[in-house]
C-alpha positions as CSV (number, residue, x, y, z in Angstrom):
1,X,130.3,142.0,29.5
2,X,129.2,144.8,27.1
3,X,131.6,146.9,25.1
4,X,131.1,151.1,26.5
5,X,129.2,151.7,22.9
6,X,126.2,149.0,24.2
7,X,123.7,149.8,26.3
8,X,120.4,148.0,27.5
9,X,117.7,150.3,28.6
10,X,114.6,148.3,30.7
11,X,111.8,150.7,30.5
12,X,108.0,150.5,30.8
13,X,106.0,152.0,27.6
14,X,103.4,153.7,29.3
15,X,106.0,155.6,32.3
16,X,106.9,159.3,31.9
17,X,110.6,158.7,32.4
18,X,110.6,155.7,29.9
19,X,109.0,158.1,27.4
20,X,111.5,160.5,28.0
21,X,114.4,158.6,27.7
22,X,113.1,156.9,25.0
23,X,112.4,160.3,23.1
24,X,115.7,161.4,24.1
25,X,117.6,158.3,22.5
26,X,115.1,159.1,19.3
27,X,116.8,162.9,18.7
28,X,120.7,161.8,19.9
29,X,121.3,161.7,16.0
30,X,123.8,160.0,14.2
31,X,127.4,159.2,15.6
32,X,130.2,161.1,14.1
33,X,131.7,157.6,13.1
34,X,131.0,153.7,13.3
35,X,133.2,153.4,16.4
36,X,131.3,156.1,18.4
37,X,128.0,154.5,17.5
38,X,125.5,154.2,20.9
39,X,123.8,150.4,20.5
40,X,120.7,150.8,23.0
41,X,118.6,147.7,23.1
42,X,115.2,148.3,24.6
43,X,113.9,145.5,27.2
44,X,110.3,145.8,28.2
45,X,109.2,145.5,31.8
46,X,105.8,144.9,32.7
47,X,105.0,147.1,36.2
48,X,101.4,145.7,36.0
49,X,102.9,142.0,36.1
50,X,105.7,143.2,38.9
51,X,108.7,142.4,36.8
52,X,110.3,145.0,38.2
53,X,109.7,143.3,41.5
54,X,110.9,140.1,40.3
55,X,113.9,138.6,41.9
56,X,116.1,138.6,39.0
57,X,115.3,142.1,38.2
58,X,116.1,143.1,41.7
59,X,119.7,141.0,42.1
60,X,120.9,141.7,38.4
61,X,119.1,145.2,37.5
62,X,118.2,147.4,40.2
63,X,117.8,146.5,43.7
64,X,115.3,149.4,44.1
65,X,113.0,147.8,41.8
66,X,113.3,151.1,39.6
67,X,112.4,151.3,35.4
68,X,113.8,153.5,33.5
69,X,117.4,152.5,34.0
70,X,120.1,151.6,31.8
71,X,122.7,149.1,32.1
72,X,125.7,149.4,32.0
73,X,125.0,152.9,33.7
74,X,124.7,155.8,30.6
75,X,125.1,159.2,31.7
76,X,122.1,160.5,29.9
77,X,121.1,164.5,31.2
78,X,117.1,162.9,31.4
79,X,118.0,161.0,34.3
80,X,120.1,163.0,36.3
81,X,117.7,166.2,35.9
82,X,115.2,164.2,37.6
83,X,116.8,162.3,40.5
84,X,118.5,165.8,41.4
85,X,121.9,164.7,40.2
């Protein structure tokens, strides 16, 4: 299992959202120290292939089939503004 300070964020390079998550993880900045450091690793996933439709992607991602997610779950304002959260 990840440590709270690793993130994977599954994203397609040409969706709004993905830009604008990507953007957002772009400005966050440095962290205050090395122990507060955000790791994000980026996982592209293909929407013209159906990745996102793919069974693993489903069972171990997101059952809705959904990109731009990040696992495990980061509480960035992008999202939430967006799915009225």
């Amino acid at each position: 299992m990840c440590d709270m300070g690793s993130y994977t964020l599954y994203h397609f390079q040409w969706s709004l959202f993905s830009l604008m998550a990507r953007y957002t993880v772009a400005l966050r900045g440095n962290a205050a120290s090395p122990e507060t450091a955000m790791r994000i690793e980026e996982k592209l996933v293909d929407l013209h292939r159906g990745e996102n439709l793919s069974e693993k992607y489903l069972l171990e991602v997101n059952p809705k089939g959904q990109v731009c997610i990040t696992l495990p779950y980061a509480p960035i304002p992008v999202f939430g503004y967006f799915e009225g959260e």
